[in-house]
C-alpha positions, 0 to 999 in steps of 0.5 A, spaced: 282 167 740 288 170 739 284 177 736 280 178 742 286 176 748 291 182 743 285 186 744 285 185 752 292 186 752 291 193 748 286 195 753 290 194 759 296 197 757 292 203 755 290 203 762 295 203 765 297 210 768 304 207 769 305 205 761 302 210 759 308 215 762 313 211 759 310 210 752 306 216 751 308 222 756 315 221 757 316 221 749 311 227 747 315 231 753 322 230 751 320 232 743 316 238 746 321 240 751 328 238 747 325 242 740 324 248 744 328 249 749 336 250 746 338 245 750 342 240 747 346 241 740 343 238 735 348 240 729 346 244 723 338 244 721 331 244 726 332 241 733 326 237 731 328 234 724 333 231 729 329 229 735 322 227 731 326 220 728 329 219 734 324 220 739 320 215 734 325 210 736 325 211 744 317 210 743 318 203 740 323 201 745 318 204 751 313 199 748 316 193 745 322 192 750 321 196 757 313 196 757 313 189 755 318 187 760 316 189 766 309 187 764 309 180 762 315 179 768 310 180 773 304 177 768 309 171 770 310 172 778 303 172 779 302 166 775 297 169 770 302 166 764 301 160 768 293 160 768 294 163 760 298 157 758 292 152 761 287 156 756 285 153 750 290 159 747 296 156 745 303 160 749 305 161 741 298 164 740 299 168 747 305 171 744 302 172 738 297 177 741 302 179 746 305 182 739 299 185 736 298 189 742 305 191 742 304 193 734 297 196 736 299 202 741 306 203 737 301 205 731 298 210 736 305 212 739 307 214 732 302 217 729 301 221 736 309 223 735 308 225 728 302 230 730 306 233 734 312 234 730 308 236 725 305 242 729 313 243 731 314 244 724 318 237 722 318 236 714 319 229 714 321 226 708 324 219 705 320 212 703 314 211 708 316 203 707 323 204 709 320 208 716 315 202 716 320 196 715 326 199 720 320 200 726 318 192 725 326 191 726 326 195 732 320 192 734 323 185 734 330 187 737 326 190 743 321 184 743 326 179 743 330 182 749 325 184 754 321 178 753 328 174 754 328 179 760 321 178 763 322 170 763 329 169 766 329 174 771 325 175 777 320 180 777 322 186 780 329 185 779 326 185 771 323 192 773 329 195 776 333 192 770 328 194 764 328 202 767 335 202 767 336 200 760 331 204 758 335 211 762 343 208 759 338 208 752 335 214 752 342 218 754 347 214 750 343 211 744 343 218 739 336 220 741 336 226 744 344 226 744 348 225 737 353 220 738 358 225 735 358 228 742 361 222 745 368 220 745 370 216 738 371 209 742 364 209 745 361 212 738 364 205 735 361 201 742 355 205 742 353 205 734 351 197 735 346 199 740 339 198 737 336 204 739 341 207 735 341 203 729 333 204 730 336 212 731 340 213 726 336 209 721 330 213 722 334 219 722 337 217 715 331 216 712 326 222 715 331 227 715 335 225 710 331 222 704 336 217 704 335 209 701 333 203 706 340 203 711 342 197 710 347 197 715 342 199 720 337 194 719 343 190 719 344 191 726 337 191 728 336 184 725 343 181 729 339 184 735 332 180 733 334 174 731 338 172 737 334 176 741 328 172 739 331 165 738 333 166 746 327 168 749 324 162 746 329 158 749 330 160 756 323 162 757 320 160 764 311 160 764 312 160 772 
């Protein structure tokens, strides 16, 4: 049951033109245009080697934590959850597909991305495990936030919401804008975002061919945890 409602749930996220400019369009769009075009400052080396790891954490953050969000939300308001919830499908059964979806489209999202990248010449380097565990780190933070989103707040006020963290992330978690470039009291406050530490880690290893960073997927893990313990908590069906 929970394979074939996780499949269903790939489908219409696949189908939806609106999650598909969110977790697809925009993404590919910002590392094409930022790796080509001499916008930003990306500091020494290709523009891409800075751009491919945080575009990578802008995927998962548009799938886990904005698509999710704004589609359970309204899964909730038109009483779908409700329905669901009746079914012989257990609610952790449903969230465990919901999860696997989410799984799925991220490993087409990051192969998508890594294609590109590569035709823009990146040279990603480091421990694909390492890559593998931060993106399950970053999935679970982002998850936990927009699933305690959806289930606490009305529907739309979650899809005002979930776009707008998903822009204040996109500007100010290092994506495409180092931290550097921002004053020293907001570097320190916005390091501890997870899209930065997701940012950062992905960077550390892709482009640096560093170790597994603890210290970031510490961060992720102070996120997730709390995130997902929360969302369990105050989660309301209906």
């Amino acid at each position: 049951m929970i394979a074939a409602q996780a499949a269903l749930e790939t489908r219409m996220l696949l189908r939806n033109g609106e999650q598909l400019l969110l977790t697809v369009v925009i993404p590919s769009l910002l590392l094409v245009l930022f790796s080509t075009v001499d916008v930003v400052d990306t500091g020494a080396g290709r523009a891409v080697d800075f751009l491919a790891p945080g575009v990578l954490a802008l995927a998962v953050m548009s799938t886990a934590f904005t698509g999710q969000a704004i589609a359970t939300g309204f899964e909730r308001r038109y009483g779908v959850l409700k329905r669901l919830g009746a079914s012989p499908l257990p609610r952790w059964g449903l969230m465990a597909a919901k999860t696997l979806a989410v799984l799925v489209t991220e490993v087409l999202q990051v192969a998508l991305l890594t294609l590109i990248a590569l035709g823009l010449g990146w040279s990603p380097q480091g421990n694909p495990l390492s890559v593998a565990l931060l993106l399950v780190a970053g999935t679970a933070a982002f998850s936990g936030l927009g699933l305690l989103m959806a289930g606490t707040l009305r529907a739309e006020a979650t899809l005002a919401a979930a776009n707008l963290v998903f822009l204040l992330l996109l500007v100010g978690g290092g994506v495409i804008v180092p931290l550097d470039r921002f004053p020293d009291a907001a570097q320190t406050v916005l390091a501890l975002l997870p899209i930065s530490a997701l940012s950062d880690g992905l960077r550390d290893v892709l482009r640096d061919g560093a170790a597994l960073p603890w210290g970031e997927l510490g961060i992720l893990a102070g996120w997730a945890v709390p995130g997902l313990a929360a969302a369990a908590r105050f989660f309301r069906w209906e």
